[in-house]
N, C-alpha and C positions, 0 to 999 in steps of 0.2 A: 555480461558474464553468464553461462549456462551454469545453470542449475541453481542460482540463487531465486529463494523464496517470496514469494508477495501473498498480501492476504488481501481480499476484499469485505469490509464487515458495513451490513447495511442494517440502520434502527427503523424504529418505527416512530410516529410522533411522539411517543410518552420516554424514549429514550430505552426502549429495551431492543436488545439484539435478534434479530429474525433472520439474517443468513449471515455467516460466513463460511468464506469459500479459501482453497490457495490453490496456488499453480508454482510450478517449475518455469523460470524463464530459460528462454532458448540460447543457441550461439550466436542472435542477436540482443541479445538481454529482451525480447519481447515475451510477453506471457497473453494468455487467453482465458478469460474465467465467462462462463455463460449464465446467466439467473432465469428465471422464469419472470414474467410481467408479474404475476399474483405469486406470492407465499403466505402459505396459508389461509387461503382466501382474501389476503387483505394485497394490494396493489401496492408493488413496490417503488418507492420514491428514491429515482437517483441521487438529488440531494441532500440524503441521508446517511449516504453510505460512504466510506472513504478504502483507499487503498497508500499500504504502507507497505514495509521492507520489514520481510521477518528471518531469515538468515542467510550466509553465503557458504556455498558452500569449499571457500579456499580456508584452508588455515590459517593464513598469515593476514589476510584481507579481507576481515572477519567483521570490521566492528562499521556497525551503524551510522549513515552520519545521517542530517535532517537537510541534506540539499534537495531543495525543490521539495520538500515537505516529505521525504522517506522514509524517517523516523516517525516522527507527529502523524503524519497520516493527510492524504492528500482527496480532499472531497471530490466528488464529481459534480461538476457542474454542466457545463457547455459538451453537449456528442460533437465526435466529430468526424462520424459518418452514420446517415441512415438510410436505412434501405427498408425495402417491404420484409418486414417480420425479426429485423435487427436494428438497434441501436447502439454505437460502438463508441467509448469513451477512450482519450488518450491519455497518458500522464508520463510524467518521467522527462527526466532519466532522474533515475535514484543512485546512490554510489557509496560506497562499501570503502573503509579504508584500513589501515594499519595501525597497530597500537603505537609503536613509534611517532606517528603522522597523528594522532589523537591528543588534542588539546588539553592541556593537564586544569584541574578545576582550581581558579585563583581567588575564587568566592573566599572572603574572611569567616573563619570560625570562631563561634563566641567567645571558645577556650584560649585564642590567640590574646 
């Protein structure tokens, strides 16, 4: 879907946030975020960082689901292309649904 949102948020070892970034996915659902090797002088660790599904932009086909990790957040592990002076991670597909289509919560509440 164009124009729906993704974030890339990459820690550092101690757990605190040193980049995030978002992009607009295309009329392939594909998006493109670039980082720098070093932020802030310290070298960044792809397996730190994860990328999730932060909004859609349809009204109706709105709400978040966790396929293939698009909710939760999907780490980067394995590139899957490099080249001289680029390394390119894949992930997805992610997917966006309908309130209708959204599982009602069946979890018991204590008050039941």
């Amino acid at each position: 879907m164009a124009g729906g949102r993704v974030s890339l948020t990459c820690m550092d070892k101690r757990g605190r946030v040193i980049y995030y970034g978002s992009d607009e996915t295309d009329e392939l659902g594909d998006f493109y975020l670039t980082v720098d090797k070093y932020i802030n002088g310290k070298k960044l660790e792809p397996t730190l960082c994860s990328v999730r599904l932060v909004s859609s932009p349809d009204t109706v086909c709105k709400l978040l689901t966790n396929f293939a990790g698009g909710r939760s957040g999907v780490k980067l592990n394995w590139p899957s292309h490099i080249s001289r002076g680029l390394i390119r991670y894949t992930t997805g597909p992610f997917y966006f649904t309908t309130p209708m289509c959204d599982e009602p919560d069946t979890t018991e509440s204590l008050d039941d």
